[in-house]
C-alpha positions in Angstrom: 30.6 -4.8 19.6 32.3 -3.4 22.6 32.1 0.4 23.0 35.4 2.4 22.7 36.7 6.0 21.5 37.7 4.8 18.2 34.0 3.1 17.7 32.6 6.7 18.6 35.0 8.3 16.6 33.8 6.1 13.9 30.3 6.6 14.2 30.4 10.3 14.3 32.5 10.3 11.1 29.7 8.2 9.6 26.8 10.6 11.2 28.5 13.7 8.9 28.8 11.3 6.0 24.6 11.1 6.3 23.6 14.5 7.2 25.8 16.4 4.2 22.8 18.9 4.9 24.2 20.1 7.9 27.2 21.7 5.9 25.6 21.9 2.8 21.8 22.8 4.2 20.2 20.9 1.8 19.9 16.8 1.0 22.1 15.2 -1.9 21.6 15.8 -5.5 20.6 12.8 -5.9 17.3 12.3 -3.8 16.2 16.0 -4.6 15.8 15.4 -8.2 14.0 12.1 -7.6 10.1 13.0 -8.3 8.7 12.7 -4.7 5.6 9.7 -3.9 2.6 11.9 -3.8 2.2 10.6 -0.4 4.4 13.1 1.0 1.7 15.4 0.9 -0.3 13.4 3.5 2.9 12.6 5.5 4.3 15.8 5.8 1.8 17.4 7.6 2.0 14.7 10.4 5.9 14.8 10.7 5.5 18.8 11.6 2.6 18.1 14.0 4.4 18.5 17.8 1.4 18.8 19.5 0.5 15.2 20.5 3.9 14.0 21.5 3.9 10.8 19.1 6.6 9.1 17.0 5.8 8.4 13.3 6.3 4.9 12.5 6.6 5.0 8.2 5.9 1.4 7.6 4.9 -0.7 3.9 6.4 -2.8 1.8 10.2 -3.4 0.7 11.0 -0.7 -2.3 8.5 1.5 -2.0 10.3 4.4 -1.4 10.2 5.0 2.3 13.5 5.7 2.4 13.2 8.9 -0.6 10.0 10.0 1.3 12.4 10.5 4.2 15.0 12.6 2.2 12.1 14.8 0.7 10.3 15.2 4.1 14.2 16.4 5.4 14.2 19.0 2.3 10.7 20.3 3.0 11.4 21.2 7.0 14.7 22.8 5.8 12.5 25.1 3.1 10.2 25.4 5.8 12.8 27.3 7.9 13.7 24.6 10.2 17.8 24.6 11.0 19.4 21.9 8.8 21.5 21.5 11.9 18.4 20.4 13.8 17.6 17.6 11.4 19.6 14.0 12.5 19.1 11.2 10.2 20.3 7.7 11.4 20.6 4.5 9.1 19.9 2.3 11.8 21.2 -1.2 9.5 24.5 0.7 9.4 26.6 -1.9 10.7 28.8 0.4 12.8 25.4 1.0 14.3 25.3 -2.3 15.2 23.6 -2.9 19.1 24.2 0.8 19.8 21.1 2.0 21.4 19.0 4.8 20.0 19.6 7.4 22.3 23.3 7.3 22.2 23.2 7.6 18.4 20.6 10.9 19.3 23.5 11.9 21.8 26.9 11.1 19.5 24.5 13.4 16.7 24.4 16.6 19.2 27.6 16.2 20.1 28.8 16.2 16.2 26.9 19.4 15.7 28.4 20.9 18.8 25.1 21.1 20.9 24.9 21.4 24.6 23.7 17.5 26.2 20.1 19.2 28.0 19.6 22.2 25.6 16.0 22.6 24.7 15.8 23.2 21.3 13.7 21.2 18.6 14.7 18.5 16.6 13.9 16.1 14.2 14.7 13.0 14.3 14.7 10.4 11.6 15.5 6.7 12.2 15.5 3.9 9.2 14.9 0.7 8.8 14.5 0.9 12.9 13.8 -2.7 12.9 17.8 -3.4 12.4 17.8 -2.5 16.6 16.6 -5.3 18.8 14.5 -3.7 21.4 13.9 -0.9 19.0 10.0 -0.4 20.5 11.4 0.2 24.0 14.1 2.5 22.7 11.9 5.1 20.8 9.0 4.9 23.5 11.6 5.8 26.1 13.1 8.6 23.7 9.6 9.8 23.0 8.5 10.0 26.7 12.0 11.7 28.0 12.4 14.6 24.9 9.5 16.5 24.7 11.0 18.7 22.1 11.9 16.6 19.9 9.8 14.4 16.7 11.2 11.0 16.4 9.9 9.5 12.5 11.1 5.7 12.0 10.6 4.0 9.0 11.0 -0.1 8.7 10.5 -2.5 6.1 10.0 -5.6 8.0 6.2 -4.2 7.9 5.1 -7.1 9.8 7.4 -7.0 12.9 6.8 -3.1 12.6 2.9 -3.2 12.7 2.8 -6.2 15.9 5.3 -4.5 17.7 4.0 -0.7 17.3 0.5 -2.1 18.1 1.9 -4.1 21.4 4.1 -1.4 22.2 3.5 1.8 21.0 -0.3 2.5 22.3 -0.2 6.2 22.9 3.3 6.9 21.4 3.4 5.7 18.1 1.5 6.8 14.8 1.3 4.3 11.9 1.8 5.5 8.3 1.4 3.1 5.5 2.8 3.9 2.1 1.6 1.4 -0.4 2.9 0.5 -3.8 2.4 2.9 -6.4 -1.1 3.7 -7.1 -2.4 4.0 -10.9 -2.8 7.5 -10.4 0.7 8.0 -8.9 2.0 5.8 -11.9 0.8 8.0 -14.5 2.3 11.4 -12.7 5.9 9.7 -12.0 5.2 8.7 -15.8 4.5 12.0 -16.8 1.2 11.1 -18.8 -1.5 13.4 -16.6 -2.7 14.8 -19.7 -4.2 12.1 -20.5 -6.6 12.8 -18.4 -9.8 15.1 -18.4 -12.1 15.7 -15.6 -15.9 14.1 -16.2 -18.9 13.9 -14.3 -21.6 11.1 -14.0 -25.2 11.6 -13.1 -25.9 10.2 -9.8 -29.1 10.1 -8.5 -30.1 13.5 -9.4 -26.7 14.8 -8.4 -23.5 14.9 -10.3 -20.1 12.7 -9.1 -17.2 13.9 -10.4 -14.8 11.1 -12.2 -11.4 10.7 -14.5 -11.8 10.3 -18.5 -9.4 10.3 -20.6 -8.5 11.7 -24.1 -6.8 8.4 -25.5 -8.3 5.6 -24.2 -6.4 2.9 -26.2 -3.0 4.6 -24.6 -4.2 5.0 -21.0 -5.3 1.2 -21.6 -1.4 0.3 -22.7 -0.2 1.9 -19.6 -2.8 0.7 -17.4 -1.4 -3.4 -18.5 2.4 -1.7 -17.7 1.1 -0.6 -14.7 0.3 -4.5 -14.0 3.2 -5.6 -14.6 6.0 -2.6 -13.3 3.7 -0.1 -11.9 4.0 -1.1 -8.0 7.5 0.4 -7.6 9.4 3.6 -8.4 13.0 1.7 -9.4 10.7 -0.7 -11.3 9.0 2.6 -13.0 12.1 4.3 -14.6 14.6 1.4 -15.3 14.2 -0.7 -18.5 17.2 -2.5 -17.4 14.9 -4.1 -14.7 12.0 -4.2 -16.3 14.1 -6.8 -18.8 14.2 -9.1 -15.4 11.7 -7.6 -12.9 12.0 -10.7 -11.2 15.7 -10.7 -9.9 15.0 -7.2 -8.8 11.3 -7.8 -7.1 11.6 -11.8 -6.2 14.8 -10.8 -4.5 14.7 -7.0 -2.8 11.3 -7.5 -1.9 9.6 -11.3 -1.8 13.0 -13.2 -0.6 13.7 -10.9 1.8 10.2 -10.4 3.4 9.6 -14.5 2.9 12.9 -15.5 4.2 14.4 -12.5 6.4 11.6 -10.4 8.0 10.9 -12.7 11.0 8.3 -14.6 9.9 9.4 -16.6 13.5 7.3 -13.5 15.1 4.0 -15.1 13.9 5.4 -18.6 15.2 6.4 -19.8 11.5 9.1 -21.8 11.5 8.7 -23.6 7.9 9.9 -20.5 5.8 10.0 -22.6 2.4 6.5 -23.7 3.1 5.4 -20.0 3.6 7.2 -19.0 0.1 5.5 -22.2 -1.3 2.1 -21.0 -0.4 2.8 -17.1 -1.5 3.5 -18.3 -4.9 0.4 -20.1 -5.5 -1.3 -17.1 -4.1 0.2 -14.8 -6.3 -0.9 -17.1 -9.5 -4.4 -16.9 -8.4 -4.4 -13.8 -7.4 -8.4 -12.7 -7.3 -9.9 -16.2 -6.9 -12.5 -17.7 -4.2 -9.8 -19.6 -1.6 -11.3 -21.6 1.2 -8.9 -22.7 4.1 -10.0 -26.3 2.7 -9.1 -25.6 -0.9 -5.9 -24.1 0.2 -4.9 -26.7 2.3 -5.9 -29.2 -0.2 -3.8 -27.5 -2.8 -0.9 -26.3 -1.2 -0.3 -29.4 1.1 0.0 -26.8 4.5 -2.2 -28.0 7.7 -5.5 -25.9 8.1 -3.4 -24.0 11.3 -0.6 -23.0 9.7 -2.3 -22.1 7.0 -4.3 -19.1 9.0 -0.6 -18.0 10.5 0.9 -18.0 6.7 -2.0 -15.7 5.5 -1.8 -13.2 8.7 1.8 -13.1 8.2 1.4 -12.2 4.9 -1.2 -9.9 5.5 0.5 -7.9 7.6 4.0 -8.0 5.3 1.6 -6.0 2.9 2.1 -8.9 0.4 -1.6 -10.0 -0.1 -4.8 -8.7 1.1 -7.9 -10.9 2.4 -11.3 -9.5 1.2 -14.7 -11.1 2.9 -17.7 -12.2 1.6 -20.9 -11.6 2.2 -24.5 -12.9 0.5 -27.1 -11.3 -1.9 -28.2 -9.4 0.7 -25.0 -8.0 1.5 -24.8 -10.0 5.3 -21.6 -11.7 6.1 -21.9 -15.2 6.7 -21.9 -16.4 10.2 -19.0 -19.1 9.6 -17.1 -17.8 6.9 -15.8 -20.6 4.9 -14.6 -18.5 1.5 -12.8 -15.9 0.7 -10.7 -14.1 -2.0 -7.2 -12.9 -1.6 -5.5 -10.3 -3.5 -2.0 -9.4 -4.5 -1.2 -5.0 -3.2 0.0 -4.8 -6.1 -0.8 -7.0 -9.1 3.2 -6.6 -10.4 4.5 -9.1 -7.9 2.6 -12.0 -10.0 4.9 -10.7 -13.4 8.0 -10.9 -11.1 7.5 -14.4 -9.9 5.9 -15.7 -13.7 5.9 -13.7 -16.7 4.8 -10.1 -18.1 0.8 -10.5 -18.6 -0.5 -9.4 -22.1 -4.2 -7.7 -22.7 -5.0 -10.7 -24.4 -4.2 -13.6 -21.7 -6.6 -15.5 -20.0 -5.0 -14.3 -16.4 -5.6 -10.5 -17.8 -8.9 -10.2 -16.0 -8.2 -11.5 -12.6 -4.9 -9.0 -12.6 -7.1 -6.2 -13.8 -9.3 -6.8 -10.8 -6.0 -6.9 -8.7 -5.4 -3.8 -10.0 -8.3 -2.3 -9.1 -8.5 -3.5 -5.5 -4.6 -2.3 -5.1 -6.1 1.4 -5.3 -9.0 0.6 -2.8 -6.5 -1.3 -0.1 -4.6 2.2 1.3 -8.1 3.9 1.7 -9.1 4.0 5.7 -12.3 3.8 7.0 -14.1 1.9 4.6 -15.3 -1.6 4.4 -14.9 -3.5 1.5 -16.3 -7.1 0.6 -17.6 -9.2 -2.6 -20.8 -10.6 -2.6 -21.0 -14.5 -3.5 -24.5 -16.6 -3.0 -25.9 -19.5 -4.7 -27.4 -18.4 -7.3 -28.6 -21.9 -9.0 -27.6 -25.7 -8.3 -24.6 -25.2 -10.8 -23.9 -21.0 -10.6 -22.9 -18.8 -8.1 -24.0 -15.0 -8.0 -21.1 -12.9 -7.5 -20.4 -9.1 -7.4 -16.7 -7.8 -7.5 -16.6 -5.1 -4.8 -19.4 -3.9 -2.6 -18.9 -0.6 -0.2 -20.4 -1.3 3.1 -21.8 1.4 5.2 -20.3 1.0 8.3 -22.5 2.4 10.8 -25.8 0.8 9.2 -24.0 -2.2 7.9 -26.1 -1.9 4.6 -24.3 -1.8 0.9 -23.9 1.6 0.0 -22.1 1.2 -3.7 -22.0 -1.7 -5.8 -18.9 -1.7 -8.8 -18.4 -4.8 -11.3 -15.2 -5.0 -12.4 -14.7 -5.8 -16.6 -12.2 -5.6 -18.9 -14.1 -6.0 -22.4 -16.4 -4.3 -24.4 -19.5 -6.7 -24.5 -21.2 -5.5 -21.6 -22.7 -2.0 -22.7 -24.6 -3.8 -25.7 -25.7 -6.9 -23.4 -26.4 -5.5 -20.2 -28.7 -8.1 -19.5 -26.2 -10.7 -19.0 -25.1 -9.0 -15.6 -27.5 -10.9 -13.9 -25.6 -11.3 -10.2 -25.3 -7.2 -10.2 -29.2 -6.8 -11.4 -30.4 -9.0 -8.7 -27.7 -7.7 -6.0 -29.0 -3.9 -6.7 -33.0 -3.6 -5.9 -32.7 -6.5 -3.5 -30.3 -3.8 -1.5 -31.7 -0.8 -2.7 -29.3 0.5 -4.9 -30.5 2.4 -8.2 -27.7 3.0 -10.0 -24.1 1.3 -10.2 -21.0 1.4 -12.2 -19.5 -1.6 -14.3 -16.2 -1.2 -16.0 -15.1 -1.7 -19.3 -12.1 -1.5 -21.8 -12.7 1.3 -23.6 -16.0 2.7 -23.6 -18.4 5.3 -21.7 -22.1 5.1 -21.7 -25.0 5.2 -19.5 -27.5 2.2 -19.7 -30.5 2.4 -18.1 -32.3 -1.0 -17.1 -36.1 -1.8 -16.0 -35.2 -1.0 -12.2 -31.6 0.5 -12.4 -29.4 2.2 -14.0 -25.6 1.1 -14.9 -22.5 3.2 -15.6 -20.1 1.8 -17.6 -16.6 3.8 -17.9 -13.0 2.5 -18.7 -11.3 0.1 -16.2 -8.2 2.5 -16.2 -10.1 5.7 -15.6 -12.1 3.9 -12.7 -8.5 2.7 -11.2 -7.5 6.2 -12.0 -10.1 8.1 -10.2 -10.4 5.6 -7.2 -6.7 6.6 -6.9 -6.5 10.1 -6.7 -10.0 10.1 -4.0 -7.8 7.5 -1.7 -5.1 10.0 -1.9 -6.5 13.5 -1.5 -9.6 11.9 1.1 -12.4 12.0 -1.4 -14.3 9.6 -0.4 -17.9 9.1 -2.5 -21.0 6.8 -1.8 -20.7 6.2 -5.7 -17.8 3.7 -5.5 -15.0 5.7 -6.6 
């Protein structure tokens, strides 16, 4: 699109339509009464930091709410006392925008608002879905290295052109923040079911960990299976109208669009049916044991293609690869197996069907739902343990934490939904021979709905509700509580 006065004249028109805050001095009715993503409380603080000259790069999957995040983090700088006139938001998939590089859409901006070209006061800028702009890494690392007083914040959705190019690119000038899907403990605040909940404490090796209960198990339970099937995304959350067809909403705004449209060509895939193939058998299995063998086998893609499909979607945020070690909590030196999740356990009720407490798929989605809390958490490592256990049976424990720095387990959780357990503890036999052959004493195991302490020849298990546990693991991944327990 060639450049001309009517193009600018158009442009700047369309800059006031965006930024009604700078005559208004506050964002639209419309995001302000939305209930913000408690994430904002870990972003916000990052978007007023000016003393490392970075740009934020907002990345995650399609629907999230990015985009509202941005509108609330506006809001919050104007309460803060920063000039509404010094806040510039830019759609960058505006098609007026189209091939116009960043900087002149940061200088049409202070020329709308009447600002001198080389004045020296501080900004804010806000760019979406930057990855509209081809080039858009060099843009924003040259605007980043020539305005010192200004904070550039970009948000994208194609999360996996984002994340390669930020990391190729952006060494030193970029900082990555991932907003997931919807925790369970977001879920139930946007839902407005908090009281629910009642803070409880477990006996932990002499100490006391702090955890979630609840006051009405058999409700928390009914949300927790909603949560399954709607709970990953905030439209998904309040409209019954979509949740009568979440798959035209989710297979097309979010799967289609990442599958098909988010350049899976950057990861040298050229066979984008094949990929969407492969993601939807994925999805059905959702928590099983894959081998690259199996899943060649089954899907029909070559062992090489298969590893690109996977990173691809690894780094779309659609799926997440967890590795296995043995019974002694060592990872194996070739890894043939592995499991792979879904981030968020409502993409399998998009592509199939809504899941019911009682179906046989309800465990393996329970799981899923449980590992989408752990997946947002940094600095942890997270694995299953799977070892023979006999000619016919393997030994398996859901989730182990791995201390880092030692490399030894730290926490062991086994992940139930049922009721048997507490009255036949016995028949946990992978977790009793995991714990005193890695020194653990005590673990937790989940259940449906009830709470007890069980203590065993050499160790003792905790057994609490799968929702509180999901609940509780939550909340500690958002507010940095980070426990040794498992939680």
């Amino acid at each position: 699109m060639e450049y001309t006065e009517l193009l600018e004249r158009q442009i700047i028109g369309r800059l006031r339509v965006d930024n009604p805050w700078w005559t208004e001095g506050e964002i639209p009715a419309y995001y302000k009464e939305m209930t913000p993503r408690l994430y904002l409380d870990m972003f916000y603080p990052l978007v007023k930091e000016n003393e490392v000259k970075r740009a934020m790069i907002l990345m995650g999957p399609r629907r999230v709410g990015k985009t509202v995040m941005l509108y609330h983090t506006i809001q919050r700088l104007i309460e803060d006392g920063v000039s509404p006139q010094n806040i510039i938001y830019i759609s960058v998939e505006t098609p007026i925008y189209n091939k116009i590089y960043l900087e002149q859409l940061f200088y049409l901006s202070k020329q709308t608002l009447g600002k001198k070209e080389n004045d020296q006061e501080d900004y804010y800028v806000f760019f979406d879905e930057i990855q509209y702009l081809k080039d858009w890494e060099v843009n924003l690392k040259s605007l980043v290295d020539t305005y010192k007083n200004v904070k550039f914040v970009s948000s994208g959705s194609a999360a996996a052109e984002l994340k390669k190019r930020s990391d190729e690119s952006g060494a030193g000038r970029f900082t990555d923040f991932s907003l997931p899907p919807l925790t369970f403990y977001e879920y139930i605040h946007l839902k407005g079911y908090e009281h629910l909940m009642i803070p409880q404490t477990m006996e932990w090796e002499g100490g006391k960990v702090p955890y979630q209960g609840t006051v009405d198990v058999d409700k928390l339970n009914a949300l927790f299976v909603d949560y399954i099937n709607y709970g990953g995304y905030p439209e998904v959350v309040f409209s019954e109208k979509i949740q009568e067809n979440p798959g035209q909403f989710i297979r097309h705004d979010i799967i289609d669009k990442v599958l098909l449209r988010d350049l899976p060509s950057l990861y040298g895939i050229q066979d984008v049916q094949e990929l969407n193939s492969l993601f939807t058998m994925i999805a059905y299995h959702s928590g099983a044991q894959f081998s690259f063998e199996s899943l060649s086998k089954e899907s029909g893609v070559r062992k090489d293609l298969l590893r690109k499909y996977i990173a691809y979607l690894e780094a779309a945020f659609l799926i997440k690869v967890v590795h296995r070690t043995d019974d002694t909590a060592k990872r194996y030196q070739r890894e043939v197996s592995f499991k792979i999740y879904l981030t968020n356990p409502s993409l399998r009720c998009a592509l199939f069907q809504p899941i019911r407490e009682t179906d046989e798929k309800i465990g393996d989605m329970v799981e899923t739902a449980v590992y989408a809390q752990w997946i947002p958490r940094q600095g942890i490592d997270i694995s299953y343990a799977n070892w023979r256990l006999s000619n016919r049976e393997q030994g398996e424990v859901d989730i182990v934490g791995i201390d880092i720095a030692r490399q030894k387990p730290q926490w062991a959780v086994e992940v139930k939904w049922s009721d048997r357990y507490p009255d036949y503890p016995g028949e946990l036999v992978s977790l009793l021979g995991f714990m005193p052959k890695n020194g653990l004493e005590e673990a937790i195991v989940t259940s449906k709905t009830r709470t007890i302490d069980k203590q065993m020849e050499q160790v003792l298990l905790h057994f609490i509700p799968v929702a509180c546990y999901a609940y509780t693991v939550g909340e500690n991944t958002l507010k940095h509580v980070y426990d040794y327990a498992g939680l």
